[in-house]
C-alpha positions as CSV (number, residue, x, y, z in Angstrom):
1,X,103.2,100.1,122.7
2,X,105.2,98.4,124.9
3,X,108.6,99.2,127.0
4,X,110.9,96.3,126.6
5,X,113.4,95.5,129.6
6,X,116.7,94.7,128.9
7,X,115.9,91.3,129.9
8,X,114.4,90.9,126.6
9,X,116.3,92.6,124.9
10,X,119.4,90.3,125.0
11,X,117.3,87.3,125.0
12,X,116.2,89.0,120.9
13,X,119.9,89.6,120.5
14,X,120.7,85.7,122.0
15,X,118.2,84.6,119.4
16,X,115.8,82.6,122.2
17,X,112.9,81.3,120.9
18,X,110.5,83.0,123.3
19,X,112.1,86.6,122.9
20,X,111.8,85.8,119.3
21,X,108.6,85.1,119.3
22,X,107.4,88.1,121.7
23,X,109.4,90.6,119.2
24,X,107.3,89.3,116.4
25,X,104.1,90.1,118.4
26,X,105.4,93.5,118.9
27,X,106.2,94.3,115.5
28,X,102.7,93.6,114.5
29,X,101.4,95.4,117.2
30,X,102.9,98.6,116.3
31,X,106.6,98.7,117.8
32,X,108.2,99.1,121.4
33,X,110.3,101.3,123.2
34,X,113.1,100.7,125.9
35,X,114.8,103.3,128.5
36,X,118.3,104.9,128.3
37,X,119.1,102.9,130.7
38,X,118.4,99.7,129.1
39,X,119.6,100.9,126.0
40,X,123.2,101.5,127.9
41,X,122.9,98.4,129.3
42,X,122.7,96.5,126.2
43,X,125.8,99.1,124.6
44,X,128.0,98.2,127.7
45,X,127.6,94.4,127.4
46,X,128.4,94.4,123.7
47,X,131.3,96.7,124.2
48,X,132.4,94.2,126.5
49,X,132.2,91.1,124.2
50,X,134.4,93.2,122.1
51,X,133.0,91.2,119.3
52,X,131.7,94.0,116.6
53,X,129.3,91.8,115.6
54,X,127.6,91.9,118.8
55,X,128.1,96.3,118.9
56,X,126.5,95.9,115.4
57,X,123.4,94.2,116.3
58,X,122.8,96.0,119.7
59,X,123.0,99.3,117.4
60,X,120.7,97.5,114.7
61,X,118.1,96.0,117.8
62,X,118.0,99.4,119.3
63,X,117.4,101.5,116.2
64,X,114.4,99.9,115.3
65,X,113.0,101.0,119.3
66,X,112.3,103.9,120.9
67,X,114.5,105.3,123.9
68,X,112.8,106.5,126.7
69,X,114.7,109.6,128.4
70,X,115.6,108.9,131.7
């Protein structure tokens, strides 16, 4: 398992090639987690787009991780 950083995290929601590519690894390796914090991080900047496109897919990205209490 791995923690993803929110670094990452936006660069899978961006659709960049090598965040791509590193989610794809982690699928097949068994799945990831990321911290409440992250996971508020990536919330807040959607919210901020106020595209609901971009809530929708931060809601989809972070359902598929696990959170990490703080």
């Amino acid at each position: 398992m791995r923690c993803l950083d929110s670094d990452i995290l936006v660069g899978i929601l961006r659709v960049n090639e090598d965040a791509i590519k590193m989610s794809h690894k982690i699928d097949e390796e068994g799945g990831a987690f990321t911290t409440s914090i992250n996971a508020f991080e990536i919330l807040v900047g959607a919210r901020l787009s106020l595209k609901q496109k971009n809530i929708d897919e931060a809601k989809k990205l972070l359902g598929k991780l696990g959170i990490l209490n703080f």
